[in-house]
C-alpha positions in Angstrom: -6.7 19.9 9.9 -9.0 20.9 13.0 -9.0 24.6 13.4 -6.5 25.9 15.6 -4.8 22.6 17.0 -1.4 21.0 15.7 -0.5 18.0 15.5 3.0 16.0 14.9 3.6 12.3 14.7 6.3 10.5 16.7 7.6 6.8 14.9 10.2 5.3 17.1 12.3 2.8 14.8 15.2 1.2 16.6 17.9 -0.2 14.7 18.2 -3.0 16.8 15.3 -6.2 17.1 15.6 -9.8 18.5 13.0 -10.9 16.3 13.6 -10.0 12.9 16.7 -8.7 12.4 16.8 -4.9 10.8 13.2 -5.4 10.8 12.0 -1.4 10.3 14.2 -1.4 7.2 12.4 -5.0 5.6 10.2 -4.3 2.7 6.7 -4.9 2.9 5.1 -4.6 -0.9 8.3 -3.2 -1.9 8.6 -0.5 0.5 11.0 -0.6 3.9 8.6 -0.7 6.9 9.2 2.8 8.7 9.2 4.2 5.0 5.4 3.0 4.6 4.4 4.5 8.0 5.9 7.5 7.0 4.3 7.7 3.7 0.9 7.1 6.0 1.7 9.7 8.4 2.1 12.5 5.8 -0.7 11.5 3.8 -3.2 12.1 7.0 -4.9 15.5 6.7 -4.9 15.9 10.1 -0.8 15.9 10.6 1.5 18.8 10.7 4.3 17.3 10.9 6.2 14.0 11.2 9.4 12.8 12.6 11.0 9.5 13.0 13.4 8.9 16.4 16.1 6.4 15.5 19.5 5.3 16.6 19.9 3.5 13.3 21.8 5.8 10.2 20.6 4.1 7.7 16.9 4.1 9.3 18.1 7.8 9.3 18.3 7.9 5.7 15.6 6.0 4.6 13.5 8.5 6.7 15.1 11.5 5.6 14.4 10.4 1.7 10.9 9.6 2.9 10.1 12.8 3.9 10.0 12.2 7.6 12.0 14.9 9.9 15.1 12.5 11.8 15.7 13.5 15.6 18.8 11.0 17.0 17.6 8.6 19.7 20.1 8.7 22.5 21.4 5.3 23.4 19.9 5.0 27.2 16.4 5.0 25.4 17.1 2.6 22.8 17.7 -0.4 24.4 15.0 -3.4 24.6 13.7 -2.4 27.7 12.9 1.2 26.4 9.9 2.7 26.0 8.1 4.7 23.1 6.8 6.9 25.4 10.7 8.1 26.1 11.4 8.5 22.8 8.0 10.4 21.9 8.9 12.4 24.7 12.8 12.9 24.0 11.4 14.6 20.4 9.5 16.6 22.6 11.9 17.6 24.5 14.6 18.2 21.9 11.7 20.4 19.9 11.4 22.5 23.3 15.4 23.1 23.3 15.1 24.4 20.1 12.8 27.0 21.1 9.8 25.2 19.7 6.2 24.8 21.5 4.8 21.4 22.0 2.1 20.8 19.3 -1.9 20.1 21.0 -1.5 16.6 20.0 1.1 13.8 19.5 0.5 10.5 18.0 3.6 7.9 17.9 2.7 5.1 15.9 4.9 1.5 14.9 6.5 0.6 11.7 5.2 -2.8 12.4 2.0 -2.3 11.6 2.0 -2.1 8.2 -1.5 -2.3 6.9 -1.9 1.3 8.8 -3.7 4.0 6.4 -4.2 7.6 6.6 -7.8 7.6 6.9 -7.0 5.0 10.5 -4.8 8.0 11.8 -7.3 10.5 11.0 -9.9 8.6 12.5 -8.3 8.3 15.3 -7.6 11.9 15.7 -11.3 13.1 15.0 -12.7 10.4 18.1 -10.3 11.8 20.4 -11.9 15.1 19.6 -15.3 14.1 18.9 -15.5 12.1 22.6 -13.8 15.0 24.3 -10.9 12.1 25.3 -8.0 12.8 26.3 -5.9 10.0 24.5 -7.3 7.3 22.1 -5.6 4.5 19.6 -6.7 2.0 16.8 -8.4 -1.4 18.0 -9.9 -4.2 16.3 -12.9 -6.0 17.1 -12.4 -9.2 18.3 -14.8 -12.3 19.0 -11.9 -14.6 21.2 -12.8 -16.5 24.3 -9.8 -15.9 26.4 -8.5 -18.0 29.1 -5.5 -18.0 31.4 -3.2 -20.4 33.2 -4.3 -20.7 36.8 -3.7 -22.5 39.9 -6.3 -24.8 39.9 -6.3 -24.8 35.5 -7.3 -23.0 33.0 -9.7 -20.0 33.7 -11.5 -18.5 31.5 -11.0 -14.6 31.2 -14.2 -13.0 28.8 -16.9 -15.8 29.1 -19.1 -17.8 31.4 -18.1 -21.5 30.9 -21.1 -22.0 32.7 -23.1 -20.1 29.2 -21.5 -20.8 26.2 -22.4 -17.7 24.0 -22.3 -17.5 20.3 -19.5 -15.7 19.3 -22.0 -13.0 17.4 -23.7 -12.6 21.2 -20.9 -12.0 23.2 -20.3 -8.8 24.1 -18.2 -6.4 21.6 -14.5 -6.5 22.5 -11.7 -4.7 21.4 -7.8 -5.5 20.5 -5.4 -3.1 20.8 -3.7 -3.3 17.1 -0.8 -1.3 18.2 -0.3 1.0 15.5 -1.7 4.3 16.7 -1.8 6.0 19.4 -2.7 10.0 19.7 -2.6 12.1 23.0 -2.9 15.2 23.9 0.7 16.5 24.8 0.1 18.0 28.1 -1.7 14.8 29.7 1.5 12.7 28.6 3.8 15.3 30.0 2.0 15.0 33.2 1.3 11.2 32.9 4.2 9.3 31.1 2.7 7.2 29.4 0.1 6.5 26.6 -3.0 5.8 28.3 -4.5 8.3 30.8 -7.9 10.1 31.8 -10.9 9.3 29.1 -9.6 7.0 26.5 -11.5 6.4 23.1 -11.2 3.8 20.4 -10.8 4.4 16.5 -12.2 0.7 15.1 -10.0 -0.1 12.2 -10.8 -3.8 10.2 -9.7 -6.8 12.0 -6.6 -7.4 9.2 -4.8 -4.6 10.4 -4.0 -5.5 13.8 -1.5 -7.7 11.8 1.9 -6.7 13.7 5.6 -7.8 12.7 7.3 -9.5 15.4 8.0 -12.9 13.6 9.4 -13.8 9.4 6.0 -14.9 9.2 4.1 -11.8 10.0 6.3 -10.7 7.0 5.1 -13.3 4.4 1.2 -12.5 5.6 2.1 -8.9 5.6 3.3 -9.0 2.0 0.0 -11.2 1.1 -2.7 -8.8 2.8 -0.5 -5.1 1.0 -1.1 -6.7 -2.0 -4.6 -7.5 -2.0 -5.2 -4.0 -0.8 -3.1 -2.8 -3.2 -5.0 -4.9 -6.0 -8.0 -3.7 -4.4 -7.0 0.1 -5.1 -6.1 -0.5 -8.5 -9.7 -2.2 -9.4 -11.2 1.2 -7.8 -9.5 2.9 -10.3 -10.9 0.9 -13.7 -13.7 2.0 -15.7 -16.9 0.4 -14.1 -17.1 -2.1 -16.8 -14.1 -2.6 -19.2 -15.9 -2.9 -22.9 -12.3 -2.8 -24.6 -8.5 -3.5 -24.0 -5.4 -2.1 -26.2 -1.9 -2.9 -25.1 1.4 -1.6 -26.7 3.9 -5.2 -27.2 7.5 -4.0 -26.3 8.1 -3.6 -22.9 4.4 -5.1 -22.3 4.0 -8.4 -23.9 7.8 -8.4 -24.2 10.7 -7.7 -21.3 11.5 -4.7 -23.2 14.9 -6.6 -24.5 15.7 -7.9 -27.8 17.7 -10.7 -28.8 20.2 -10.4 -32.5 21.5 -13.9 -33.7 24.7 -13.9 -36.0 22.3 -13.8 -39.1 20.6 -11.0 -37.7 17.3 -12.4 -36.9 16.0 -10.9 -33.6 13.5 -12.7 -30.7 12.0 -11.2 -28.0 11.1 -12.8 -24.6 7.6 -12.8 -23.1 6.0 -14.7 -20.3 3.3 -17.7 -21.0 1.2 -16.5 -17.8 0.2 -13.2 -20.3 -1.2 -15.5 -22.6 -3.4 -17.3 -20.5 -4.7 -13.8 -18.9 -5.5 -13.0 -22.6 -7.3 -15.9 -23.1 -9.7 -15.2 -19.7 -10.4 -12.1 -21.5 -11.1 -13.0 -24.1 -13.3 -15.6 -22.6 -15.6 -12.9 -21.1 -15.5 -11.2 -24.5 -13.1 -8.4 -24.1 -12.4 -7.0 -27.7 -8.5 -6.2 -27.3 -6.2 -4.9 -29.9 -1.8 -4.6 -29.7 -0.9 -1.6 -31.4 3.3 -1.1 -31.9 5.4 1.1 -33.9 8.2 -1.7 -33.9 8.1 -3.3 -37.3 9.4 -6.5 -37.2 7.7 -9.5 -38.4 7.7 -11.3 -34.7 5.2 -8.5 -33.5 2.6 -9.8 -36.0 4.2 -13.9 -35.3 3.2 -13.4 -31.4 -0.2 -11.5 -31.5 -1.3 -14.4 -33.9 0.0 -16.9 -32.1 -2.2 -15.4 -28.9 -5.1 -14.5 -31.4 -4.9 -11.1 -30.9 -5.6 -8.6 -33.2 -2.9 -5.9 -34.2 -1.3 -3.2 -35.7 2.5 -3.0 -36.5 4.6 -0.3 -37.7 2.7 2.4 -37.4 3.6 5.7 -36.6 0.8 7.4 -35.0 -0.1 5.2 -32.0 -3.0 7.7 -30.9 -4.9 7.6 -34.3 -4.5 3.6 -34.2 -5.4 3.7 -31.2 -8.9 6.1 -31.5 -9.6 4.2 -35.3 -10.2 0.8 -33.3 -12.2 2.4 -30.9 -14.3 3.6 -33.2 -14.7 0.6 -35.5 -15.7 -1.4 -32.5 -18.1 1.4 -31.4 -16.4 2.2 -28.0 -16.7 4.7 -25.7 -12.7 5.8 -24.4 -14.3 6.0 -21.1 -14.9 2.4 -21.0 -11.2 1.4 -22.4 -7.7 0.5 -21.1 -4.7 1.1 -22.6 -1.0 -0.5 -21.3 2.0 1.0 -22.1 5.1 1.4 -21.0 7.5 4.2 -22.7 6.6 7.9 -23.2 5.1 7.0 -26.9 2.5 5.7 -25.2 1.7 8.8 -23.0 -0.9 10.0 -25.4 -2.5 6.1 -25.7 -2.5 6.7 -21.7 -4.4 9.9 -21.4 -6.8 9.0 -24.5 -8.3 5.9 -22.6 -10.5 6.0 -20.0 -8.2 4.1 -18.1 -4.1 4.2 -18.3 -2.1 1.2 -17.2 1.9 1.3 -16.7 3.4 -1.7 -16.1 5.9 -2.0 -12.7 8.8 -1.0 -15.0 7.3 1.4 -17.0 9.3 5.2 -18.2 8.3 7.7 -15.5 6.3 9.7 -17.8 4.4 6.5 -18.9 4.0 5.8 -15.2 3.3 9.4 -14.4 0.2 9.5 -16.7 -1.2 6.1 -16.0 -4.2 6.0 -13.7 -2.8 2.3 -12.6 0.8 0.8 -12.2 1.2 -2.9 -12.2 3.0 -4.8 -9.6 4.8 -7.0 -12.1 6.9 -5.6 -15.1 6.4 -6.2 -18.7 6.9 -9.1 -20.4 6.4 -11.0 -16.8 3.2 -11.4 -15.9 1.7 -7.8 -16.1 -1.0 -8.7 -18.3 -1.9 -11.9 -16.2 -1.6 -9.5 -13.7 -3.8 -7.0 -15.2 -6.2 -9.6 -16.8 -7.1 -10.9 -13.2 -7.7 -7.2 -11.7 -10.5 -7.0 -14.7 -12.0 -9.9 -14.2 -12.2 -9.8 -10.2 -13.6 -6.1 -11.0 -16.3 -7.3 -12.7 -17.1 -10.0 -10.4 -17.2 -7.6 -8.0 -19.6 -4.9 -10.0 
């Protein structure tokens, strides 16, 4: 936080939207829209506090449970032809009833910009103070050649048709992504609006000027969270994976069991884990299952994948260490998946702990990486492609 100056964040979410309907409350990578601003908001180090201005309950509610402090929009500055800077401004105001000072600075930023991160509002906090501006907001570089409908035709807006440029010589050019916007409180008081005196620009990659207007800003939306997502994980393996152990319940397996009238049991797994196996192995990954269940169709499934294994027993941990160490590896260099709290100790042992989506909370508490996909359903695919794009990467 800069010394001395406070700062809250304004996110106007409207219940109501021609394009998408309900649109702050549609999930982007699993997550309703104003609840992943929110989440951004309070993870900037630079925010005191942050409150979401809705005429929506259930908007209400999902803010609420995010953490976000709820002020009720009044209904003549809710309307399509509203505003945010009325309902930045009606927060203000409402703080100020309550016997509260305005903070230095306000941001108000959109649920509809999804791809927004807390390093994008802190940067564009630190260039309002570092160019002595008086407002600024996130932009995106841009390379367009930009023409408008005119009398006489088209005319062209940001070039000479007269000298083509190369789009690496034109001059550089901002886009307003829409997402943030931070202002010193007194200047909008006396302006009204956003932009006013000296304006600066935080320059945030060109992805995340990505706003949801349309269904298919959603569908790109959910493509571009997961890949940062996946990119996020990868930081988080060991910087070259020598080893892999996985537990087989709940991770090879859905977790569910199957009893016939003769009592024989089957369990239910997913042939896209196989085939991540098999890439592994195929780079010469040294991977063990190691499972205190003790039925036979453990052992029938890890040999049908040609994995080695270890059934039945009933300390995970020393398994788990005793492979290790008869393949020579360092823990540092190792991951383990679980799912269930007997593999919390697997977890912290390796250098790297993976939870799959529907993993026990303290399984998923101790991992250093939880899956998008649950067990049994593509979480080692899943998990097998993170690895290999890792080391591609490295």
């Amino acid at each position: 936080m800069m010394v001395g100056m406070s700062t809250y964040v304004v996110i106007p979410a409207r219940g109501g939207s021609k394009g998408i309907t309900t649109k702050n409350l549609r999930r982007v990578g699993g997550v309703p829209l104003v609840e992943r601003t929110i989440c951004a908001a309070l993870s900037s180090s630079l925010v005191d506090r942050v409150f979401v201005t809705t005429d929506d309950p259930a908007i209400a509610e999902v803010a609420a449970r995010a953490g976000a402090e709820v002020v009720d929009r009044p209904a003549a500055i809710a309307g399509d032809d509203a505003t945010s800077e009325s309902a930045v401004l009606h927060v203000l105001d409402t703080l100020r009833e309550q016997g509260e000072p305005d903070p230095d600075l306000v941001l108000f930023m959109q649920c509809t910009s999804p791809l927004t991160t807390a390093a994008e509002i802190d940067g564009t906090i630190e260039v309002l103070e570092r160019e002595g501006a008086d407002c600024s907001f996130t932009g995106s570089r841009s390379h367009a050649f930009l023409w408008r409908r005119g009398p006489d035709g088209a005319e062209p807006v940001n070039h000479d048709v007269s000298e083509r440029l190369r789009r690496q010589d034109q001059p550089v050019e901002l886009a307003d992504t829409g997402a943030v916007y931070a202002m010193r409180t007194a200047g909008l008081r006396r302006n009204g609006r956003r932009f006013f005196g000296r304006i600066a620009i935080h320059e945030v990659p060109r992805e995340h000027e990505l706003e949801i207007d349309e269904p298919v800003d959603l569908a790109l939306a959910e493509l571009l969270v997961r890949q940062a997502e996946a990119a996020v994980r990868a930081e988080r393996l060991p910087e070259r994976v020598a080893g892999l152990a996985l537990d087989f319940d709940g991770v090879l397996t859905d977790n569910r069991v199957m009893t016939f009238p003769d009592g024989t049991e089957a369990v239910s797994s997913d042939r896209a884990d196989g085939m991540g196996i098999e890439m592994l192995r195929g780079v010469g990954i040294p991977m063990v299952v190691l499972s205190k269940e003790q039925h036979p169709v453990v052992a029938a499934r890890c040999r049908k994948l040609g994995l080695d294994h270890a059934h039945g027993i009933d300390d995970k941990s020393a398994a788990f260490r005793a492979w290790m160490d008869e393949h020579e590896l360092d823990p540092a260099t190792v991951v383990f998946v679980g799912n269930d709290v007997n593999d919390v100790e697997c977890l912290e042992l390796a250098g790297c702990g993976v939870a799959v989506a529907d993993a026990h909370p303290a399984a998923a508490a101790a991992a250093d990486i939880i899956l998008s996909r649950p067990g049994g359903r593509g979480a080692v695919r899943e998990l097998a492609e993170l690895i290999l794009s890792h080391r591609k990467g490295a």
